[in-house]
DRENFI-765588 format. One record per residue: x, y, z of N, C-alpha, C in turn. Coordinates in steps of 0.02 Angstrom, whole numbers, padded with zeros to 5 digits, always signed. Layout:
XYZXYZXYZ...
// end
This chain:
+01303+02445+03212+01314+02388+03168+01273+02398+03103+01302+02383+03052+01262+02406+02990+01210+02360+02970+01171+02355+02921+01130+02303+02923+01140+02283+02822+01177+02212+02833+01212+02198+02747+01140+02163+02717+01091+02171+02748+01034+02130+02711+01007+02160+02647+01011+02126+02591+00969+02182+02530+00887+02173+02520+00885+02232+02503+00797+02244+02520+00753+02229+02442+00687+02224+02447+00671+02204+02385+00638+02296+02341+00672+02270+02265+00671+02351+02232+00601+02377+02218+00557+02313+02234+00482+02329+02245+00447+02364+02302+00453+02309+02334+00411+02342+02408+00470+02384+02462+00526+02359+02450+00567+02393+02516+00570+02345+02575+00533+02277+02554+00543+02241+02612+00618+02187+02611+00650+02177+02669+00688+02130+02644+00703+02081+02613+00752+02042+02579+00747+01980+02537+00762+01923+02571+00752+01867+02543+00767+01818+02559+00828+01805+02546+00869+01753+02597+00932+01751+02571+00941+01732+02500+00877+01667+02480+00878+01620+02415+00884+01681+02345+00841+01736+02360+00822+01794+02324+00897+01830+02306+00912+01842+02375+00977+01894+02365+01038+01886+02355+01030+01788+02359+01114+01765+02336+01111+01745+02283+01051+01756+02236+01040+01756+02160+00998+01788+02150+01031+01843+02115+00984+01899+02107+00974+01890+02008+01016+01862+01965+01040+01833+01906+01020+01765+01871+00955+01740+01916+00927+01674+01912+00913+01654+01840+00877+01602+01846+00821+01561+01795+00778+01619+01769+00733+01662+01813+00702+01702+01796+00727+01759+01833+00640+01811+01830+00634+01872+01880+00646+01875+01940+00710+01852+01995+00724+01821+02060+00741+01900+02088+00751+01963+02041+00808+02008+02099+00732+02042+02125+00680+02014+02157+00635+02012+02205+00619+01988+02256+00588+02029+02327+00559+01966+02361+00532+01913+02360+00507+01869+02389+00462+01821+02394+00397+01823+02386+00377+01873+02411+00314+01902+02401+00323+01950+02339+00343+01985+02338+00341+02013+02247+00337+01937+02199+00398+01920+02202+00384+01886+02161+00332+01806+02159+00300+01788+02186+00235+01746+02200+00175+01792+02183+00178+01850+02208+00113+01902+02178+00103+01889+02111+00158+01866+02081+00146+01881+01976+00202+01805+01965+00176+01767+02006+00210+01698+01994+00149+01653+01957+00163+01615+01906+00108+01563+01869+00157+01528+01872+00116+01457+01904+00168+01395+01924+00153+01356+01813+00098+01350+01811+00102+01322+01752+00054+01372+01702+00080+01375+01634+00028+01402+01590-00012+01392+01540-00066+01392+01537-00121+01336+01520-00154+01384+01444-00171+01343+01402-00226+01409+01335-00300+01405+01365-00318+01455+01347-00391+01447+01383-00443+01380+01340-00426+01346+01307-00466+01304+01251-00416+01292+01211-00401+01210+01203-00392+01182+01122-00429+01149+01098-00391+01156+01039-00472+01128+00974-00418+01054+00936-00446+01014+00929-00394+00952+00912-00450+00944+00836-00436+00947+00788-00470+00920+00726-00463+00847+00702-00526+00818+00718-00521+00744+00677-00551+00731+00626-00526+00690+00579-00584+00661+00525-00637+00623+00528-00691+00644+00507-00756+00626+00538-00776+00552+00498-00727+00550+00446-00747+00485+00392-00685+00412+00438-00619+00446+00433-00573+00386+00442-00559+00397+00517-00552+00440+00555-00524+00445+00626-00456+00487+00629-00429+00491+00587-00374+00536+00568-00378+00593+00621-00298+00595+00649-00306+00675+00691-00255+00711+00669-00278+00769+00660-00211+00828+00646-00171+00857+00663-00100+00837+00665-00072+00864+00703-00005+00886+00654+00018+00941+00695+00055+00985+00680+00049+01021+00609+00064+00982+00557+00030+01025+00476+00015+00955+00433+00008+00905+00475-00026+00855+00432-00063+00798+00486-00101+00737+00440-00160+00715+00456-00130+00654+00481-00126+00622+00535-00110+00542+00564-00145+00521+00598-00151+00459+00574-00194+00390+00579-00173+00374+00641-00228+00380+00704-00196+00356+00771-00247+00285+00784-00275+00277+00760-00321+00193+00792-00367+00212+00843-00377+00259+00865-00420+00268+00935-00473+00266+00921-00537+00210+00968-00600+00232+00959-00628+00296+01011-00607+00325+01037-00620+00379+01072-00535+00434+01069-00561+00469+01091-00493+00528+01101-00470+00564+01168-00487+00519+01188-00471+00558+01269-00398+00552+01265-00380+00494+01242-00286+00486+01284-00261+00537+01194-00317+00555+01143-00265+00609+01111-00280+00675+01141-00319+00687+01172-00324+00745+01205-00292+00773+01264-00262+00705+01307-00204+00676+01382-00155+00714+01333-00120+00700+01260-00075+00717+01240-00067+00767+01213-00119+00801+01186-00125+00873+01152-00105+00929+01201-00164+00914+01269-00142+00967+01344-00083+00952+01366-00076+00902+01359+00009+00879+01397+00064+00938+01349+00061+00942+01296+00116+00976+01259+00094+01058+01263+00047+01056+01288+00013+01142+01276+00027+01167+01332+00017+01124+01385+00069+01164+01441+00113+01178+01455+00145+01213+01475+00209+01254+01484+00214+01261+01569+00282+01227+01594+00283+01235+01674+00354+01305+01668+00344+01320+01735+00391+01386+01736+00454+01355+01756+00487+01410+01728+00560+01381+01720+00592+01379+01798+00586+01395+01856+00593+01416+01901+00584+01329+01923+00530+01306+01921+00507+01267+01978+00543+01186+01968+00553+01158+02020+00600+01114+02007+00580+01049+02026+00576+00991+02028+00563+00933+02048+00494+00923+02013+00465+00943+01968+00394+00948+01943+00347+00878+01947+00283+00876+01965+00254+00838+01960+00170+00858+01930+00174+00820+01899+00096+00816+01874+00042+00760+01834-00017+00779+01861-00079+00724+01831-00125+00754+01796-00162+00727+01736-00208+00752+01696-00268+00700+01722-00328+00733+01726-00383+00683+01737-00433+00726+01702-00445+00673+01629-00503+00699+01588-00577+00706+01623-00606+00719+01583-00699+00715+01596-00714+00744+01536-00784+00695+01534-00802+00696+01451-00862+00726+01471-00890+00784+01447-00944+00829+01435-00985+00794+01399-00955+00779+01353-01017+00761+01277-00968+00733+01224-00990+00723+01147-00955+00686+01128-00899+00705+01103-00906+00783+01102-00877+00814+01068-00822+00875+01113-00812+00864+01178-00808+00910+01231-00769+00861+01280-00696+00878+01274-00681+00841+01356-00649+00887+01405-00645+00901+01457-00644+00941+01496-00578+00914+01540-00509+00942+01542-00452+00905+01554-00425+00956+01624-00432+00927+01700-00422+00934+01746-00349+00916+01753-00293+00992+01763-00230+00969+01771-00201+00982+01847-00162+00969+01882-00128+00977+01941-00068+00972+01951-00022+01020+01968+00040+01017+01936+00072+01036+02016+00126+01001+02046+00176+01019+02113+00224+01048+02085+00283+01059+02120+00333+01083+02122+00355+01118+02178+00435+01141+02178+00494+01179+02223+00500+01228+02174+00480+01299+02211+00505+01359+02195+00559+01387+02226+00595+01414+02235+00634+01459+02286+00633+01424+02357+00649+01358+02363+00637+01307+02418+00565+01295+02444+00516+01323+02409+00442+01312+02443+00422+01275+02391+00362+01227+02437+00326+01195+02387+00268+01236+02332+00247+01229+02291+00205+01264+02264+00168+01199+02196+00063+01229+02208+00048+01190+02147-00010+01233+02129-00022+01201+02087-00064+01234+02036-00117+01195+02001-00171+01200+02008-00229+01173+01947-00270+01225+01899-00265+01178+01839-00301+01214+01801-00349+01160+01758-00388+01207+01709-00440+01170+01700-00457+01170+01616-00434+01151+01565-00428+01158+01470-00488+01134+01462-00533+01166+01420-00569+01125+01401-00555+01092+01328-00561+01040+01292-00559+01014+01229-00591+01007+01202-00602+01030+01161-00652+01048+01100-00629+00990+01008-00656+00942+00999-00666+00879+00938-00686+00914+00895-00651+00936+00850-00680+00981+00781-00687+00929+00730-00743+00909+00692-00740+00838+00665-00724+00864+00607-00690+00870+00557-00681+00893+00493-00665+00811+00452-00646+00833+00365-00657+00788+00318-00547+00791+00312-00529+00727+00305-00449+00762+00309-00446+00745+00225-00369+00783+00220-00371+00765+00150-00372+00714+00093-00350+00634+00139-00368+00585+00106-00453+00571+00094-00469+00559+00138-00553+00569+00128-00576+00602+00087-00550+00680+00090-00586+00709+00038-00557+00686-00039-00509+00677-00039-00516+00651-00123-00515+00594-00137-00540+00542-00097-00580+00487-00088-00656+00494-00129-00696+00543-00079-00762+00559-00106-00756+00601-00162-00706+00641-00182-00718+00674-00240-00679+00649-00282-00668+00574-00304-00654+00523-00336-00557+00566-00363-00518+00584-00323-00482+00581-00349-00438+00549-00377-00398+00553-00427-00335+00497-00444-00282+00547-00492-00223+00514-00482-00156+00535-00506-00149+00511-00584-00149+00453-00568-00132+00403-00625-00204+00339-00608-00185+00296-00700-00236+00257-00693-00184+00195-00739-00212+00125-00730-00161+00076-00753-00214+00039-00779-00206+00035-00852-00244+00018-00915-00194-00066-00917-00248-00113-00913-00205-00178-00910-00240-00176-00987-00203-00243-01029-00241-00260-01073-00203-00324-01108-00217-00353-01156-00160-00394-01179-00157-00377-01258-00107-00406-01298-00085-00403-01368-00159-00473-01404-00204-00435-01456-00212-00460-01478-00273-00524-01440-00282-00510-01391-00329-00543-01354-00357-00491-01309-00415-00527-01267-00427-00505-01216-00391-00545-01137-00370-00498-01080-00350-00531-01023-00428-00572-01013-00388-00629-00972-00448-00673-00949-00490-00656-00862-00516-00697-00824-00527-00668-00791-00488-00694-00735-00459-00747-00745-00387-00743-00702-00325-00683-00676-00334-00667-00737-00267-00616-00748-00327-00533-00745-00359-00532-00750-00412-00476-00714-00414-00471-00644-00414-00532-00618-00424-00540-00551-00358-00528-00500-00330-00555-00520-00246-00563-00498-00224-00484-00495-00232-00449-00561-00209-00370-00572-00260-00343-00532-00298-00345-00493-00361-00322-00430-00314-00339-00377-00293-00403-00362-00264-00407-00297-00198-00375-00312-00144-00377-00344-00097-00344-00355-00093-00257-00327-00152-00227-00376-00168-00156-00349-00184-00144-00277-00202-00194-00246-00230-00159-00166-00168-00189-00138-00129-00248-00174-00074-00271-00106-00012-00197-00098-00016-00188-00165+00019-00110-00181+00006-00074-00134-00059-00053-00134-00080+00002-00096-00080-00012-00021-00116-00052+00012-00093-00089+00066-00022-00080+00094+00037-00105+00045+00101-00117+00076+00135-00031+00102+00101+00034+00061+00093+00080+00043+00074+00113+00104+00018+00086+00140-00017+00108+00185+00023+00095+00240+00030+00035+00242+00089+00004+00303+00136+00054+00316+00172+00073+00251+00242+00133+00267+00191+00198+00294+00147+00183+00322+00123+00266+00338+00110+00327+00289+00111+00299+00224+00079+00347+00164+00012+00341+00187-00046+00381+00190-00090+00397+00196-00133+00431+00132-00080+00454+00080-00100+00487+00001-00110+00412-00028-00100+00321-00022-00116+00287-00042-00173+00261-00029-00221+00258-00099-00292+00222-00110-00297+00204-00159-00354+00151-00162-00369+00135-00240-00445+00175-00270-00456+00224-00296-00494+00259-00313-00552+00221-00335-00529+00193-00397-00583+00147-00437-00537+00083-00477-00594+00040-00485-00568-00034-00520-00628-00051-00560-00620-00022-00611-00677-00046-00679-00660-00091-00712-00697-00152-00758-00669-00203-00804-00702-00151-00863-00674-00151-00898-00697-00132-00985-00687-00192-01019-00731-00176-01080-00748-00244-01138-00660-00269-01162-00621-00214-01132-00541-00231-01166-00499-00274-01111-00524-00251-01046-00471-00274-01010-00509-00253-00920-00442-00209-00882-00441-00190-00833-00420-00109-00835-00441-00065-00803-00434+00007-00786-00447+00019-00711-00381+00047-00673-00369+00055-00621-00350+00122-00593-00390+00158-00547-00359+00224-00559-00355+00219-00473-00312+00247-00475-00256+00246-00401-00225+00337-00386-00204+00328-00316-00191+00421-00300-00138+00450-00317-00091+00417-00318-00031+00433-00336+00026+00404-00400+00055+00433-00413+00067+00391-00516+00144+00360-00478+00171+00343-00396+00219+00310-00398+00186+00248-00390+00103+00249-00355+00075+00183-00356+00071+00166-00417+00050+00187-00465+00009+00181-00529+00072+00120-00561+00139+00165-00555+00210+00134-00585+00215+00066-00551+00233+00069-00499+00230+00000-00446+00184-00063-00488+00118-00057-00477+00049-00077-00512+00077-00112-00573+00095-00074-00631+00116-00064-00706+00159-00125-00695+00226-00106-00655+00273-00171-00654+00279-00249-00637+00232-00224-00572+00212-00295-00521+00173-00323-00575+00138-00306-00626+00079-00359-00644+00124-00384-00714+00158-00348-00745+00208-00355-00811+00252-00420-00751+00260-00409-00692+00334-00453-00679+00279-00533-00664+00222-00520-00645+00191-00577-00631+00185-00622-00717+00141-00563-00748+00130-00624-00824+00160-00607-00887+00223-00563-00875+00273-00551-00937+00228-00485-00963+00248-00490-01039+00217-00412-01069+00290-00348-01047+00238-00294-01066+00276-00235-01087+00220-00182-01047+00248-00103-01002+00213-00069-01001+00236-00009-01037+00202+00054-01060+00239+00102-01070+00175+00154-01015+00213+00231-01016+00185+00282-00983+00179+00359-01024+00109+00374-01012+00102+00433-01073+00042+00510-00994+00081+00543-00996+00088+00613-00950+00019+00651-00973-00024+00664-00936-00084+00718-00979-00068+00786-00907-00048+00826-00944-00058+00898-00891-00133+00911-00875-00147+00920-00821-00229+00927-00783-00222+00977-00747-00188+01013-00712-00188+01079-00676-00117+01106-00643-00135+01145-00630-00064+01172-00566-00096+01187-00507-00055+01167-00459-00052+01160-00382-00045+01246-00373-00067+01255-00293-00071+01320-00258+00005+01349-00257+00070+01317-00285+00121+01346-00286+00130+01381-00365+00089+01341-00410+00083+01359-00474+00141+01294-00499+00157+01254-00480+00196+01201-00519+00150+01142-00545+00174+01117-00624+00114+01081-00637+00103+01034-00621+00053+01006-00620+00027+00918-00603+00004+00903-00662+00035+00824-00678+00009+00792-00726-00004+00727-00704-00050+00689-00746-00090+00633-00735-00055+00580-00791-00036+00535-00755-00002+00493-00785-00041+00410-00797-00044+00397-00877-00091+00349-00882-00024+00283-00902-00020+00228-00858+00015+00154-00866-00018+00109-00945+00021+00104-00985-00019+00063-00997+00010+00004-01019-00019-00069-00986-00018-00119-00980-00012-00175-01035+00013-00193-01087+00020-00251-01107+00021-00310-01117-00010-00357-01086-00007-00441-01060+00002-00465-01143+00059-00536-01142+00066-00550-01201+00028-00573-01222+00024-00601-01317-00036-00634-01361-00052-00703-01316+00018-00729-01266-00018-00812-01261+00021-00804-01186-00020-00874-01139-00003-00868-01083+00020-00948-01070+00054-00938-01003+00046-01017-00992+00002-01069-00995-00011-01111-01037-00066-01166-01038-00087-01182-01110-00064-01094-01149-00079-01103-01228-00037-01159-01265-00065-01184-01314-00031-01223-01366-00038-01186-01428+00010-01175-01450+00027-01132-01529+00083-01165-01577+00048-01154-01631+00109-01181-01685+00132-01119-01738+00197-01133-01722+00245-01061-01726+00262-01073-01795+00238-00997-01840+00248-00981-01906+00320-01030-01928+00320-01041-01998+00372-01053-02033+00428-01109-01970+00407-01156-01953+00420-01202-01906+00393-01280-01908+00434-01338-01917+00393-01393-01939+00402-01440-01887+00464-01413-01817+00467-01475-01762+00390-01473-01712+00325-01447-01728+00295-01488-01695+00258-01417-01660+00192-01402-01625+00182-01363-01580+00188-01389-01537+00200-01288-01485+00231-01298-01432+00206-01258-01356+00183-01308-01308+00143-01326-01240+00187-01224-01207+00155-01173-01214+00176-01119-01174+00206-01142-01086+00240-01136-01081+00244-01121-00999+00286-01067-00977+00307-01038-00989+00325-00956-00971+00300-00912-01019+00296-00847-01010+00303-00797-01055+00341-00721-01030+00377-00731-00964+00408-00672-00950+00482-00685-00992+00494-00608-00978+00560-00611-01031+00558-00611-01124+00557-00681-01130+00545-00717-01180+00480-00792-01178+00463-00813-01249+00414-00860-01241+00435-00924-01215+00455-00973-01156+00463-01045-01169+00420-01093-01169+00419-01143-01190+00389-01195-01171+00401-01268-01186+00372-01322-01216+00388-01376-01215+00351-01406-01286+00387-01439-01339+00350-01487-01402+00306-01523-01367+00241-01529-01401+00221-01576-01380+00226-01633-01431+00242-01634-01469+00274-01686-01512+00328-01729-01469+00382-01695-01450+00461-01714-01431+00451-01727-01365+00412-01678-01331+00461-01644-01245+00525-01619-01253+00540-01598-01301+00600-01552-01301+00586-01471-01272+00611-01465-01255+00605-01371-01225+00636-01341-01308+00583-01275-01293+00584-01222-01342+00595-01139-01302+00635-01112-01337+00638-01033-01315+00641-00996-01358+00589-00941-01380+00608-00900-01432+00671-00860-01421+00673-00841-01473+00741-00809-01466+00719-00726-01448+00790-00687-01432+00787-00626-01422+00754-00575-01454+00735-00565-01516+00721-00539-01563+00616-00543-01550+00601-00625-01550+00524-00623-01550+00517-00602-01472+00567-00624-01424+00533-00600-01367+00463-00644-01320+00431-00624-01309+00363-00666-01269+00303-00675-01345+00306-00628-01411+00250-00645-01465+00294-00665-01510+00316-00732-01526+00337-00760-01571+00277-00775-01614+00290-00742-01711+00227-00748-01741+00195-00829-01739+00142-00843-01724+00122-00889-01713+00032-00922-01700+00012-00959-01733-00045-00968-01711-00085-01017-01649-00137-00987-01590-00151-01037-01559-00205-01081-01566-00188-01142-01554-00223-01206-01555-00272-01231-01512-00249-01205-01452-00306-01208-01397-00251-01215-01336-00308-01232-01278-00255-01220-01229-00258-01294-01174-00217-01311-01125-00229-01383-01095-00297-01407-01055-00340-01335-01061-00400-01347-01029-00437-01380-01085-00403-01377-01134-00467-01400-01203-00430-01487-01215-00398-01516-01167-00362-01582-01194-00430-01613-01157-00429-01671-01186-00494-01736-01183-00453-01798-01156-00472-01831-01099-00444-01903-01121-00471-01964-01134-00421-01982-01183-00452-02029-01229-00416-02114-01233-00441-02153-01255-00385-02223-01243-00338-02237-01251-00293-02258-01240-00234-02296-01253-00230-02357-01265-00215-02353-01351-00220-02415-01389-00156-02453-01377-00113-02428-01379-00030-02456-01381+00021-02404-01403+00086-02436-01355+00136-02387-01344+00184-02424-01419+00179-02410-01479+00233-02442-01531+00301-02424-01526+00323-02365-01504+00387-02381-01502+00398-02312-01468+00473-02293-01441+00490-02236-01423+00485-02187-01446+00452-02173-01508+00439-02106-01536+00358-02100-01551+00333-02157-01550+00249-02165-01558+00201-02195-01495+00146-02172-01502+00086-02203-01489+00030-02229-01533-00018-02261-01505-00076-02264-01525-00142-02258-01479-00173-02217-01505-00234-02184-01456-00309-02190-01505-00356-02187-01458-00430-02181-01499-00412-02089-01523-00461-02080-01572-00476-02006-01581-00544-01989-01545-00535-01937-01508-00582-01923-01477-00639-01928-01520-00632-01903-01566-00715-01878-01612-00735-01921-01636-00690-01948-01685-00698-02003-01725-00687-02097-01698-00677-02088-01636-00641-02135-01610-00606-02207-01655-00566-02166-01702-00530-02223-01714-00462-02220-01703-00442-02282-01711-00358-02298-01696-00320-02253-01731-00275-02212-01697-00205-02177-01729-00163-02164-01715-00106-02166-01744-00025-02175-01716-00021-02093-01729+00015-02073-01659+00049-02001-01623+00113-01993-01621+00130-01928-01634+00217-01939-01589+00205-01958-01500+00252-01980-01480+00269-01985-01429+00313-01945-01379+00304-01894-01348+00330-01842-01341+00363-01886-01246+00435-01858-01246+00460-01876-01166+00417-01861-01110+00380-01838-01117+00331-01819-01058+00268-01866-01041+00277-01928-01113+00226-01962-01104+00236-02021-01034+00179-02040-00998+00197-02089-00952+00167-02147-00981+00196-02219-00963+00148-02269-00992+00113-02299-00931+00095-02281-00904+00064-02315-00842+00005-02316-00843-00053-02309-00878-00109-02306-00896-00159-02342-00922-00236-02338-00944-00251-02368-01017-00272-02294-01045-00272-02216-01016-00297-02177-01027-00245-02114-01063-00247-02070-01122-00208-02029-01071-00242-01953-01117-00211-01902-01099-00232-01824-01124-00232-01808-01182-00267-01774-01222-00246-01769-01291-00266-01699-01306-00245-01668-01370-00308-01590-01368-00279-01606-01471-00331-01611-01497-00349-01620-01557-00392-01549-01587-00320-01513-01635-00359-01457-01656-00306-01483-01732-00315-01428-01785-00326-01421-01856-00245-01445-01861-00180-01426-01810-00110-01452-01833-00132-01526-01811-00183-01567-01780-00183-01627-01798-00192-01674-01701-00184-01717-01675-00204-01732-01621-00118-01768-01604-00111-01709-01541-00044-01720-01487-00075-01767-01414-00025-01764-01390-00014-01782-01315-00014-01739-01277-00080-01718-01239-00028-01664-01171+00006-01693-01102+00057-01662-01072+00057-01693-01011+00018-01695-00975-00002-01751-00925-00038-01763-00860-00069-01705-00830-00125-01698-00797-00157-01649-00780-00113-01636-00713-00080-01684-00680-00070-01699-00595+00036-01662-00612+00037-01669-00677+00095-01619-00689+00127-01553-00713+00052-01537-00720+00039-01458-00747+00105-01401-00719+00097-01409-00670+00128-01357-00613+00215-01362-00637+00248-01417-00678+00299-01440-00689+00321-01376-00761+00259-01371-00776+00268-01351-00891+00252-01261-00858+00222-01245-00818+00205-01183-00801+00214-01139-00728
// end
């Protein structure tokens, strides 16, 4: 009787049936059992990984860039670093496995793996033992953090005045809500470098010139004005393409909401600001009629200011004479004098607002209606 069993091309010993009715496997199968288990690795492990974090923000590096994981320790990024570094053999089937760290030191975790499986119908496992190695490095936001870098910088300022410190302050929160919202999308190249006041205004220098643009607009869309953008070449990058530094610069108009101005070559009366985006509007304080410059002046219609509703006084109310007049004390002088009467006036009083400059002493509206004119 012949004997149809095939033998292994190693040893000469016979095969297994599993062996010899797939000799064309997953892997190296046209072997025995024992050949092939002699030079079998159930899983394959690196002798050491090195995981690099940032020693300033926590930042870990992975793959060819730097992400922000939140961890105050790194063990479960190190569960994940060994988890991907292992490699199970293609052979083994039903796989199971557990990682159980141990922390050496602070810098050292020592990752205990154990891995089951079905080979060739046998069970088979395996432990091994990675150590992890915390390389604390500086990542690249950090570093041009400390070596004050910036892209662009956003020069606020206004026409003909100085910004106040309202509108200083406001263009501060503006720049970080930027950067912030920035951060949220997972940009990590967004920071605010520096925030200086100069005797002119505000200077903001930021990392990147799409923040810088953002910045430029958000604060033009908050208090009107104009920005423009002017390019300075500063170096070329390691590809040799250039980088330039792009400076915003900022505009805020001559007058804001709250100003009172009396507009060149114009005799109906000055007029109470309450917008200035777009174009200038606001309100007579003579009339209460609404005013809008036209297309042409834009938000600086030539014009001089008078003061603004923080500078109104209130003063008595002598008598209401008729629908187009009052009579009020003068603040300074306190005597009796007849006013226009502007629609905004209320009579419900004995008191009411006034702001007395060189075009002569108006009405302002109510302090408790401000929010209405602006």
């Amino acid at each position: 009787m012949t004997d149809q069993r095939s033998f292994c091309p190693r040893c000469g010993e016979p095969m297994s049936d599993a062996a010899a009715s797939d000799p064309l496997g997953k892997s190296d199968v046209g072997v025995c059992d024992d050949c092939y288990f002699d030079q079998f690795e159930l899983v394959d492990a690196p002798e050491r990984i090195e995981v690099r974090v940032c020693a300033t923000c926590g930042a870990v590096f992975r793959g060819r860039r730097w992400v922000d994981v939140g961890a105050e320790d790194y063990t479960d990024v190190a569960v994940e670093v060994v988890s991907e570094a292992l490699a199970v053999h293609v052979d083994a089937e039903d796989v199971s496995w557990q990682v159980q760290p141990e922390q050496i030191d602070q810098n050292t975790i020592r990752m205990h793996c154990l891995f089951s499986g079905i080979v060739r119908g046998q069970y088979r496992e395996s432990e091994v033992t990675v150590p992890v190695r915390i390389a604390r490095q500086t990542c690249t936001r950090c570093g041009r953090i400390a070596g004050d870098y910036y892209a662009s910088i956003v020069q606020v300022r206004a026409v003909d005045r100085t910004p106040d410190s309202e509108e200083i302050e406001r263009a501060k929160e503006i720049a970080n809500m930027v950067v912030d919202r920035m951060e949220a999308t997972g940009d990590r190249n967004a920071f605010v470098t520096e925030m200086g006041e100069t005797d002119d205004g505000l200077d903001v220098k930021v990392s990147t010139n799409n923040i810088g643009k953002q910045i430029a607009a958000k604060v033009i869309e908050e208090f009107g004005g104009a920005w423009t953008d002017h390019e300075t070449l500063v170096t070329e990058d390691e590809d040799g393409n250039e980088v330039y530094r792009v400076t915003y610069a900022v505009r805020l108009p001559p007058y804001r909401p709250g100003d009172i101005i009396e507009l060149e070559d114009d005799d109906e009366g000055p007029v109470l600001v309450s917008s200035v985006r777009g174009n200038l509007k606001g309100v007579r304080v003579t009339t209460g009629e609404r005013y809008e410059a036209s297309y042409e002046e834009g938000d600086a219609p030539d014009a001089r200011k008078l003061g603004t509703v923080e500078d109104g006084v209130e003063t008595s109310l002598v008598a209401v004479e008729d629908e187009h007049s009052v009579q009020v004390l003068d603040p300074e002088t306190y005597q009796a004098k007849t006013i226009a009467r502007p629609d905004y006036f209320e009579d419900d009083g004995d008191t009411v607002r006034v702001l007395k400059s060189r075009a002569g002493l108006h009405v302002l509206p109510p302090e408790d209606d401000e929010d209405d004119w602006w």
